[in-house]
N, C-alpha and C positions, 0 to 999 in steps of 0.2 A: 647647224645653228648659225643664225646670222646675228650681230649685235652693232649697235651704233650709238652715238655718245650725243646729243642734240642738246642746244640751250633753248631753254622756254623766252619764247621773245614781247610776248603779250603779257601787258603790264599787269594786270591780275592773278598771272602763271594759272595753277588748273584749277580754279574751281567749280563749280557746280554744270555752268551751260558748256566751257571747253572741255570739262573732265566727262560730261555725257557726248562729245560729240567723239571724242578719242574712243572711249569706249564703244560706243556703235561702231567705229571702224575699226575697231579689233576685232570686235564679233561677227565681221564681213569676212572673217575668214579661216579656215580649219585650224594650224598652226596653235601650240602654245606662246602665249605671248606675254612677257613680265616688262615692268615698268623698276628701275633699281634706283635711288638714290642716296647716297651716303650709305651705305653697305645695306640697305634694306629695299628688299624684293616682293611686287604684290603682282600681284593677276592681273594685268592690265583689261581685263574683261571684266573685273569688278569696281564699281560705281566706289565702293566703301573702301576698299585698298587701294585705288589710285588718289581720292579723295583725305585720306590718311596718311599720303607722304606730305602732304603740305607744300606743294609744290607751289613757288611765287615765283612772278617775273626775273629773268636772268639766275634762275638754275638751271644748273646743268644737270641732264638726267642718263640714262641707261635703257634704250629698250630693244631686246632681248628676243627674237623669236625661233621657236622650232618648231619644223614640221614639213610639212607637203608645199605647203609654200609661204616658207618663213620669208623668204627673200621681197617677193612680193606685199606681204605682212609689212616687214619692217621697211619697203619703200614706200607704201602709202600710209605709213604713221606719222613716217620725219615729216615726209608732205606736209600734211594736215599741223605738223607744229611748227615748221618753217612758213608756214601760211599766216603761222599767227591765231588759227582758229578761225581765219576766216573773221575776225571783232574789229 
């Protein structure tokens, strides 16, 4: 199990077009992958639970992978959030 701690750096934190783009790059890959904030854990592979932590600009979150290649997983997540989402 790999885990790492990343602040949301884009001023809207995860709503709808960065919360689907995070999702599409979780589901690039076999591993279980959770997204945690304030002691609550969703499926980072769902639209409706990453969407439902309420994540805004400058949280800090939790994400969480297992599997075959969690490692992998959770280095192309932070990517994609240290990116900013690419916005």
């Amino acid at each position: 199990m790999c885990v790492k701690d990343v602040v949301i750096h884009n001023q809207v934190g995860l709503h709808a077009r960065p919360a689907t783009f995070f999702i599409q790059k979780a589901n690039e890959y076999k591993s279980s992958i959770w997204v945690e904030k304030d002691e609550r854990k969703v499926n980072a592979k769902s639209l409706l639970g990453v969407l439902s932590l309420g994540i805004v600009g400058g949280t800090n979150i939790k994400i969480i992978a297992d599997g075959v290649d969690a490692e992998q997983a959770l280095n192309g997540l932070v990517a994609l959030v240290e990116s900013g989402f690419e916005e």
